[in-house]
DRENMAR-500760 format. One record per residue: residue number from 1; x, y, z of N, C-alpha, C in turn. Coordinates in steps of 0.2 Angstrom, whole numbers, always signed. Layout:
residues N
R    n   n_px   n_py   n_pz  ca_px  ca_py  ca_pz   c_px   c_py   c_pz
R  NUM      X      Y      Z      X      Y      Z      X      Y      Z
...
end
This chain:
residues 279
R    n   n_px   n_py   n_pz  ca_px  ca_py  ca_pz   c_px   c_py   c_pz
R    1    +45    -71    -68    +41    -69    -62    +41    -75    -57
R    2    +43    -73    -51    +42    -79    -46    +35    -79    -44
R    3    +31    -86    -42    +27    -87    -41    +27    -86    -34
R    4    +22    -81    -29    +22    -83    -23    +16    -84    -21
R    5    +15    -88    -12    +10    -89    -10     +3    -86     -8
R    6     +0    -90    -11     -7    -86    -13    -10    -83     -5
R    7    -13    -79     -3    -15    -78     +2    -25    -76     +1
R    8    -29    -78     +6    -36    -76     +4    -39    -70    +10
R    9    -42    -65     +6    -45    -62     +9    -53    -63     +7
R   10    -57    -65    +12    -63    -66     +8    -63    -70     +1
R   11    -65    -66     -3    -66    -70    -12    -59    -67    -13
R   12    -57    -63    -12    -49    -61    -16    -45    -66    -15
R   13    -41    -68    -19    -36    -73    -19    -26    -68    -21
R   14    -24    -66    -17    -18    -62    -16    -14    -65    -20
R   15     -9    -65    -23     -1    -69    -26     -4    -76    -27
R   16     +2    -80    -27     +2    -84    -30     +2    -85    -38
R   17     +1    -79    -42     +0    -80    -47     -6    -78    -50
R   18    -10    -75    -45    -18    -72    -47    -16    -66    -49
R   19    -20    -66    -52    -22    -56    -55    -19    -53    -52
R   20    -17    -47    -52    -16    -41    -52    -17    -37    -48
R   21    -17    -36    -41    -23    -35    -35    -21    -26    -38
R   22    -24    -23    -33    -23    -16    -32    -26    -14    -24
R   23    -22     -8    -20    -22     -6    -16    -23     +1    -16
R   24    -30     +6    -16    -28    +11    -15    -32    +16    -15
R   25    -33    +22    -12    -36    +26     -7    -33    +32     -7
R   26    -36    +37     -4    -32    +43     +0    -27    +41     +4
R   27    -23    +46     +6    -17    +45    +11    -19    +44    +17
R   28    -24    +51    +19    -29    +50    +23    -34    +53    +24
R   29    -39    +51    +31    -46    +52    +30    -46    +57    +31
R   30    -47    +61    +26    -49    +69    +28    -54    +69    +32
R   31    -62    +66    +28    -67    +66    +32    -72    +61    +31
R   32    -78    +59    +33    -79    +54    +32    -84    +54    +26
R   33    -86    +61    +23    -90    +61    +18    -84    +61    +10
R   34    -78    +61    +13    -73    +61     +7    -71    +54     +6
R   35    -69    +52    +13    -68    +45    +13    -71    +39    +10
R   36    -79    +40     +9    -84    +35     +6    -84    +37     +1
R   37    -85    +44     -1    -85    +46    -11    -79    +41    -14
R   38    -74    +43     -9    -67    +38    -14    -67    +32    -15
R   39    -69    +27     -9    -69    +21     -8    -75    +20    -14
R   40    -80    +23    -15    -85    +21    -22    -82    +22    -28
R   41    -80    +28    -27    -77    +29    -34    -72    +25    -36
R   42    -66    +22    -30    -60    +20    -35    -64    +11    -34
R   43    -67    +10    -32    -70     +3    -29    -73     +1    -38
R   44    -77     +6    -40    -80     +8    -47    -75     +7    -52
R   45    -69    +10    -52    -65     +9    -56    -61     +2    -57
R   46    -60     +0    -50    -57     -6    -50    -61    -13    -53
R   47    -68    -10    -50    -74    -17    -56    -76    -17    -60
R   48    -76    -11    -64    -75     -9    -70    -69    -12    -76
R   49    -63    -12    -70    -57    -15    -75    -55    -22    -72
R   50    -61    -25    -69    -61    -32    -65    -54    -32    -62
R   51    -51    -29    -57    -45    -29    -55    -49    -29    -47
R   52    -45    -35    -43    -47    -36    -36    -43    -31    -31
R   53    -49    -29    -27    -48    -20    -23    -48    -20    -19
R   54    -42    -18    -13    -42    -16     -8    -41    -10     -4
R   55    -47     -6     -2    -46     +1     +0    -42     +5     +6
R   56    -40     +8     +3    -35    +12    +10    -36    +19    +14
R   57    -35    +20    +17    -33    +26    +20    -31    +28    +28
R   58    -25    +31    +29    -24    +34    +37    -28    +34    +40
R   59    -29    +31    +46    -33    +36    +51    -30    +40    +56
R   60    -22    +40    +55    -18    +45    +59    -11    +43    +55
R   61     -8    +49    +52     -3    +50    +52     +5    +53    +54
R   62     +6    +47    +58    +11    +51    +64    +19    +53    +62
R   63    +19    +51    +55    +25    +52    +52    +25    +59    +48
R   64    +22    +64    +48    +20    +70    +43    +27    +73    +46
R   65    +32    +77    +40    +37    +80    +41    +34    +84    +45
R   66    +30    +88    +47    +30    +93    +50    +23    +92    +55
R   67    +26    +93    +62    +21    +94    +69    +14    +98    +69
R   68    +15   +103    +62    +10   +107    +60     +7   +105    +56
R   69     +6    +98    +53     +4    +93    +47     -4    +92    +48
R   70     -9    +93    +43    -16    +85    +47    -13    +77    +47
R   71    -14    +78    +52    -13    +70    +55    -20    +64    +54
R   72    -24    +67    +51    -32    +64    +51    -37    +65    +59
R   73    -41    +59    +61    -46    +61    +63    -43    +56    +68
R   74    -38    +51    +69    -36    +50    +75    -40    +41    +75
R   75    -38    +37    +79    -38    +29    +80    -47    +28    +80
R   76    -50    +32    +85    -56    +30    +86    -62    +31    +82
R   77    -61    +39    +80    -63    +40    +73    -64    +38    +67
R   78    -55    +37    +67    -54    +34    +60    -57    +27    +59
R   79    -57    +23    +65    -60    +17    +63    -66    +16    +62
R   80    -69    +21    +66    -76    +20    +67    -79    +22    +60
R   81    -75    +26    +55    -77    +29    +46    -76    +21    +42
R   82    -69    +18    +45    -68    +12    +40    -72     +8    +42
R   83    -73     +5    +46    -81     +1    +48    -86     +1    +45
R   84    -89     +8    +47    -94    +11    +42    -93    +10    +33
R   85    -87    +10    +31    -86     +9    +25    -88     +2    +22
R   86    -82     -2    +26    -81    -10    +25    -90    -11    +24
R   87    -91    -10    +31    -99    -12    +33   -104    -11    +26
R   88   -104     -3    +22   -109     -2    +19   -107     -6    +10
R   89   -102     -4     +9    -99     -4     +5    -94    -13     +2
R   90    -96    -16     +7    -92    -21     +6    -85    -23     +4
R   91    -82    -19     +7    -75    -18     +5    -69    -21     +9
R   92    -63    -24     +8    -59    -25    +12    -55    -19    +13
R   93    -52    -17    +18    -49    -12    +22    -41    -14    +23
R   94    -38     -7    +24    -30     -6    +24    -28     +0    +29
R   95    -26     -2    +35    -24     +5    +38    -16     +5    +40
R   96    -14    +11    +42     -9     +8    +47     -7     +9    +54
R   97     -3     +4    +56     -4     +6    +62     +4     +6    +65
R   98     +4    +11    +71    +10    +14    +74    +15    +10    +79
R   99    +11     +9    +81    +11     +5    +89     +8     +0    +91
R  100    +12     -5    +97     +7    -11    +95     +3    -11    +98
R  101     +1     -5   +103     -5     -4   +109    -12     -4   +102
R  102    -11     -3    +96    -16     +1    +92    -17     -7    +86
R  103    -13    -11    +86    -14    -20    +82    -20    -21    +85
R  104    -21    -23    +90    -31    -25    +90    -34    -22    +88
R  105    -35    -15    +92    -42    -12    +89    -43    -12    +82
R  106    -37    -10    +78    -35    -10    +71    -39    -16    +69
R  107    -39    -22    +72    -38    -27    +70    -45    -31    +69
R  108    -48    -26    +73    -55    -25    +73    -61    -23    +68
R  109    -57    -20    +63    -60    -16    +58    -54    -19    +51
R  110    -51    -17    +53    -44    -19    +47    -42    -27    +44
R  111    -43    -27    +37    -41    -35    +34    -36    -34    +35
R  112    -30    -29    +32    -25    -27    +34    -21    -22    +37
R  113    -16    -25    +41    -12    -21    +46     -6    -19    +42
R  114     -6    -12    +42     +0     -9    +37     +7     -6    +40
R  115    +13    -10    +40    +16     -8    +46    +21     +1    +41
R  116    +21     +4    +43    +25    +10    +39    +32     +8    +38
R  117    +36    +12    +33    +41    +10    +32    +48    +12    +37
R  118    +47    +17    +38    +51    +19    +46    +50    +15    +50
R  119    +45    +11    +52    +44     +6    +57    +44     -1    +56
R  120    +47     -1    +50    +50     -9    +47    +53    -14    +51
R  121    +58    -10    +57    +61    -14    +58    +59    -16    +65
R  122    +53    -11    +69    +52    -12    +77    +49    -18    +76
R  123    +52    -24    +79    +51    -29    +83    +43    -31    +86
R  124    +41    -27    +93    +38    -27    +94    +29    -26    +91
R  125    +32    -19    +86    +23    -19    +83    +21    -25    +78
R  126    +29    -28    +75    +29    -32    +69    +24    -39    +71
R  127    +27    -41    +79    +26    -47    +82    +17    -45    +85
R  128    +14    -38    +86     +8    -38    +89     +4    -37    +80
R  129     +6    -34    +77     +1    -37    +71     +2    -43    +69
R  130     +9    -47    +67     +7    -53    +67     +1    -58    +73
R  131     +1    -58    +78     -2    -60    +84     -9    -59    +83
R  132    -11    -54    +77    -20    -51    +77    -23    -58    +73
R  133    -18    -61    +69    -21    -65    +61    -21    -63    +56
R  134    -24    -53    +57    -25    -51    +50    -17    -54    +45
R  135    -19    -50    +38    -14    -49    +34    -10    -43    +38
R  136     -6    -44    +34     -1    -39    +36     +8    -38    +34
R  137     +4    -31    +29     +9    -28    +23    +13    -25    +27
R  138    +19    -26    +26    +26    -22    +29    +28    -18    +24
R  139    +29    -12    +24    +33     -8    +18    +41     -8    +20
R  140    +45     -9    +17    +51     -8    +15    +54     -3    +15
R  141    +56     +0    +22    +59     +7    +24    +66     +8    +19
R  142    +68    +15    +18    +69    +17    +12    +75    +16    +14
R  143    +79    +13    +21    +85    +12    +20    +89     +6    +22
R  144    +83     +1    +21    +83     -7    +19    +85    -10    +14
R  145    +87    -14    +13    +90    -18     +4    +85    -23     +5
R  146    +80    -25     +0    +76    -30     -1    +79    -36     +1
R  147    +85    -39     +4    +85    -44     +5    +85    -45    +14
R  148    +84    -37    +14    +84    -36    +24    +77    -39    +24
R  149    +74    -38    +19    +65    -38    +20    +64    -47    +23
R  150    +70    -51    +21    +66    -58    +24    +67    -58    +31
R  151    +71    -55    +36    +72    -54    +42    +66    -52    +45
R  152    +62    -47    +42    +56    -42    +44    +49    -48    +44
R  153    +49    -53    +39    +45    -56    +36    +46    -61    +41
R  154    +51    -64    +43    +51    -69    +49    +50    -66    +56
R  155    +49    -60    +58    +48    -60    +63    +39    -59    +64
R  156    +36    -56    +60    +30    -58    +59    +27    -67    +58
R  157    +32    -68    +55    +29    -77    +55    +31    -79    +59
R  158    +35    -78    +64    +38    -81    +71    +32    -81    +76
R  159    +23    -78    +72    +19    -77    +78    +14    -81    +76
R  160    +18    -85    +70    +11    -92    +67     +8    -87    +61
R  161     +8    -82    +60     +5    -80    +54     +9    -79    +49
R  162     +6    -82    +42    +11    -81    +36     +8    -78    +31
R  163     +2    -73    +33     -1    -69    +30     +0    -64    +27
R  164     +9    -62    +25    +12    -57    +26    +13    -55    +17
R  165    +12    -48    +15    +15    -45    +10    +21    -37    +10
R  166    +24    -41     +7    +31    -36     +7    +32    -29     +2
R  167    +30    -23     +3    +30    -16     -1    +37    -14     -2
R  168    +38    -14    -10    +43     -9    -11    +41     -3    -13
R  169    +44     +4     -9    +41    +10    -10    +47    +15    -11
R  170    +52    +11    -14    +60    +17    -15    +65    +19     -9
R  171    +72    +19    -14    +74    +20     -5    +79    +26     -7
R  172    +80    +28     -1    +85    +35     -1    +90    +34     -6
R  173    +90    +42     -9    +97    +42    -15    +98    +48    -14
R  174   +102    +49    -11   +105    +57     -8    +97    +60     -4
R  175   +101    +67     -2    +94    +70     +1    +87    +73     -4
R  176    +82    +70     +1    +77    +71     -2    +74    +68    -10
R  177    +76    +61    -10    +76    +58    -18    +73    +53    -15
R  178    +72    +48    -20    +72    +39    -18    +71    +37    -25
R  179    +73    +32    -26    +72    +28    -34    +72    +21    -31
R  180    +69    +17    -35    +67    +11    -35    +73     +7    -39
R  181    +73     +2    -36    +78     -4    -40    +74     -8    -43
R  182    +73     -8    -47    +67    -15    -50    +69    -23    -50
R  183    +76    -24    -45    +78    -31    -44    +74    -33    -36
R  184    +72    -26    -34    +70    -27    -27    +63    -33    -27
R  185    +61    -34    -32    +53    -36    -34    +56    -44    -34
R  186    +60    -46    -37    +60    -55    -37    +65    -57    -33
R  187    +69    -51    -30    +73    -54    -23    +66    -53    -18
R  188    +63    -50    -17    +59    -51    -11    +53    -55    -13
R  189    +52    -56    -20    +47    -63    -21    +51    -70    -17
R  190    +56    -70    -20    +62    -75    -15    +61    -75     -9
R  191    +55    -74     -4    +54    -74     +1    +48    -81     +1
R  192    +43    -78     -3    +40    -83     -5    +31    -77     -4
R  193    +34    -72     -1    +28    -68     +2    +26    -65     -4
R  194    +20    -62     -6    +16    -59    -13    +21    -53    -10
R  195    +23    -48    -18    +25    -42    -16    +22    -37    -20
R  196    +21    -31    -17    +16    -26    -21    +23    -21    -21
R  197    +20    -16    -26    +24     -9    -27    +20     -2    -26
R  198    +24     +1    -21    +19     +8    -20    +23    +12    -22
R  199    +18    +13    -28    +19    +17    -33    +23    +27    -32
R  200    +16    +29    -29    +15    +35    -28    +20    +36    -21
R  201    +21    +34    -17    +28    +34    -11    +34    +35    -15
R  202    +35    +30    -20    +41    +30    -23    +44    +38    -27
R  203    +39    +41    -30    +40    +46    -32    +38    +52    -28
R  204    +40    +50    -22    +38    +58    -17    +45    +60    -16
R  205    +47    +65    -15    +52    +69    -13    +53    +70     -4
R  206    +54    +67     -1    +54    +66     +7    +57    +73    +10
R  207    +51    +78    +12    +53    +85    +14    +53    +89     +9
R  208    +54    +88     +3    +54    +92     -2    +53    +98     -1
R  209    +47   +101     +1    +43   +106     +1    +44   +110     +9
R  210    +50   +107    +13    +54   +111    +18    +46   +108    +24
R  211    +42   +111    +24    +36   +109    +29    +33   +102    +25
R  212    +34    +99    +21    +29    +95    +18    +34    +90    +11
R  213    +33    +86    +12    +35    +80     +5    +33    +82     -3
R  214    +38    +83     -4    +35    +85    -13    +34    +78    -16
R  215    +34    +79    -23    +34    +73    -29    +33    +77    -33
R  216    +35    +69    -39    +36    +70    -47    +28    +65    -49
R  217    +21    +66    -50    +16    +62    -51    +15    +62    -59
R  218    +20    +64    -62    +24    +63    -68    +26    +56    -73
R  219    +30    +54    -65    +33    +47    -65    +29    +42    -64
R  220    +24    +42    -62    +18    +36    -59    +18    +32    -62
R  221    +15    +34    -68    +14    +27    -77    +19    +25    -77
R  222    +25    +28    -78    +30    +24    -81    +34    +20    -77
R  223    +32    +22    -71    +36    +17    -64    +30    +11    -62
R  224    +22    +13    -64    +20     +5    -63    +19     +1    -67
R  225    +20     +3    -75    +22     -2    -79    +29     -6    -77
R  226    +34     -2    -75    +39     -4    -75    +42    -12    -70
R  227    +37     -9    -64    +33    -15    -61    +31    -20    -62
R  228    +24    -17    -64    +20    -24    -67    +24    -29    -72
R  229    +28    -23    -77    +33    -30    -80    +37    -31    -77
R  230    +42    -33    -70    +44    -36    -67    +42    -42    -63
R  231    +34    -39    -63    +29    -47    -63    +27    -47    -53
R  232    +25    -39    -51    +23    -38    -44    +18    -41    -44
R  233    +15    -41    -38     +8    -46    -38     +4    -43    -37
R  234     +5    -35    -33     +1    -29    -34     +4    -24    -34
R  235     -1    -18    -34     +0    -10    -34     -2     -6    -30
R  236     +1     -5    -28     -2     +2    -21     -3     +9    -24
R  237    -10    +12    -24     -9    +18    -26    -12    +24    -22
R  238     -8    +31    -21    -10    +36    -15    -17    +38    -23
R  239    -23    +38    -20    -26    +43    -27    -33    +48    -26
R  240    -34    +54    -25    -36    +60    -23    -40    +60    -30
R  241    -47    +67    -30    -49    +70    -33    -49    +76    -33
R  242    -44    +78    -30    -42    +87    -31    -35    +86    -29
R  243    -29    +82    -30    -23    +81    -26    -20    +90    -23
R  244    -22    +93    -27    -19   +101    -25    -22   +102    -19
R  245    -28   +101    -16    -31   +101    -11    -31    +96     -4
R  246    -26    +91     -7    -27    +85     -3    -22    +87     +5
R  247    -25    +84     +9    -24    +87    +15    -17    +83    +19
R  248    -14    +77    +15     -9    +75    +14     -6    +72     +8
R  249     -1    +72     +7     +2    +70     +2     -2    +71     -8
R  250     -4    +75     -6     -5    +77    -14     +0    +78    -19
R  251     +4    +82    -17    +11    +82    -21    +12    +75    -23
R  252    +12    +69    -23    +13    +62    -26     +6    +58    -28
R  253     +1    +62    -27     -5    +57    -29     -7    +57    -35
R  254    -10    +51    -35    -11    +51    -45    -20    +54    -44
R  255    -20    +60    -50    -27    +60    -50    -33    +57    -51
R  256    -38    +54    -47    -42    +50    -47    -44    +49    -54
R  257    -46    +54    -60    -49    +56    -65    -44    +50    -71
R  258    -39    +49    -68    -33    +47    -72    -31    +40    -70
R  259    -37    +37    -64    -36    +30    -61    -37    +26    -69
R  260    -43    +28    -72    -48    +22    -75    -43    +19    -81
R  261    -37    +22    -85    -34    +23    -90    -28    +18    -87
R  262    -26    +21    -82    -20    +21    -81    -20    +12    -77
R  263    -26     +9    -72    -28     +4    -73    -29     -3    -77
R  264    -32     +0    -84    -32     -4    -89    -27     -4    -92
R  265    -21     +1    -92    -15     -2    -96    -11     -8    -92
R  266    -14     -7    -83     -8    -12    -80    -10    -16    -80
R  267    -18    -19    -80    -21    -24    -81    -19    -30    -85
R  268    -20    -26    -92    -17    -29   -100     -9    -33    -99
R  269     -6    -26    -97     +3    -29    -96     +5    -35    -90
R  270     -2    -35    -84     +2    -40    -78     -2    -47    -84
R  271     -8    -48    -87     -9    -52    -89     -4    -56    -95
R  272     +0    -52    -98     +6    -52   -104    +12    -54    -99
R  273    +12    -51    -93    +18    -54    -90    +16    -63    -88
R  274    +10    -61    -84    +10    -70    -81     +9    -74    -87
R  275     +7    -75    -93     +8    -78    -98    +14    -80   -100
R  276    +18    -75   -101    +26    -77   -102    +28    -82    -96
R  277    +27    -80    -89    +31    -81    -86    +29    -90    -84
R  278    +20    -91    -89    +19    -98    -88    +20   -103    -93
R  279    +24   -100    -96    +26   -104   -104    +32   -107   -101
end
């Protein structure tokens, strides 16, 4: 496992060889009284299994296969939920954002700025997130090779911020698939940046469902062990308490009921990894 640079969020200390972080939430904000049950609940389970927690969710979804999609509650709204979250809850925050008109405001409320994986390679939003200070997680567009990822990663540091984490989330294999290369995780450590793996993205089926992205949420466990023993720094997880009801992306979420278990095995194994990999 490569060792990379630590980054600090508050008390959380990112990569570098610290624990295990974890990233994860709804897809997005349905509503703001759904919004904070989850941020409690999954917040609960991550203290529970002492694993350092950063909460997520859309407050606009401009990439939904279908025009006919919920998008969420929109930039102003949605902020004004995460705020209120951050504020009550003391939680560090994860949104994403589209356009560079939308890096401040985000930036406002948000520790990090999460560029989409479609939007990996725009120049311009990479350079106005970078320019905020926040962190700022890049995902790794699904028809990038990990090692496009250091180009992406410079262009955010070219704005003085080196507070940058790299996601891998699977890349196209034929239509409507993706599978994950598990060499992508220490080529892009080779950056030097912390790298997480989103888990639940990797296993969607892109359109799948003709109006909507199917998944296999089948595959989750076995693909974030698979991970953690390749020695990622974090995890990104989409995770719902009704996913059949979820008003996006349920088809790949893990069910919240199924966080607490599935937590403690990857807790155990990144700690068996970083052991070896300090011997």
């Amino acid at each position: 496992m490569s060792t990379t640079r630590e980054i600090a969020l508050g008390s959380l200390r990112l990569g570098g060889g610290n624990p295990l972080f974890l990233i994860a939430g709804p897809c997005v904000i349905e509503s703001e009284a759904h919004a904070r049950m989850m941020a409690e609940k999954v917040a609960k389970v991550a203290a529970d299994a002492g694993v350092p927690y950063i909460f997520k969710a859309s407050y606009d979804k401009a990439n939904r296969t279908s025009g006919k999609a919920f998008r969420g509650p929109g930039a102003k709204e949605g902020l004004r939920i995460l705020g209120k979250i951050k504020a009550d809850l003391k939680l560090p925050i994860l949104s994403d954002i589209h356009e560079p008109s939308q890096a401040e405001p985000a930036a406002e409320v948000c520790d990090v700025l999460q560029i989409p994986a479609f939007l990996a390679r725009q120049t311009e939003l990479l350079l106005a997130a970078g320019k905020t200070g926040r962190i700022v997680n890049v995902k790794k567009a699904q028809f990038l090779s990990p090692w496009d990822m250091g180009n992406v990663a410079e262009k955010v540091a070219s704005t003085g911020n080196t507070k940058i984490i790299l996601t891998e989330r699977g890349a196209s294999f034929g239509y409507q698939n993706l599978v994950v290369d598990m060499r992508s995780f220490p080529v892009m450590q080779k950056t030097g940046y912390p790298v997480v793996f989103d888990v639940t993205h990797s296993i969607q089926l892109p359109g799948g469902q003709g109006h909507a992205s199917g998944g296999q949420p089948e595959f989750i466990e076995p693909l974030a062990r698979a991970g953690v023993a390749a020695g990622v720094d974090g995890i990104f997880l989409e995770t719902h308490d009704n996913p059949a009801a979820a008003l996006s992306d349920g088809a790949n979420a893990l069910p919240l009921a199924q966080l607490p278990a599935l937590l403690a095995k990857l807790k155990e194994l990144s700690a068996m990894v970083r052991r070896w990999s300090a011997q």
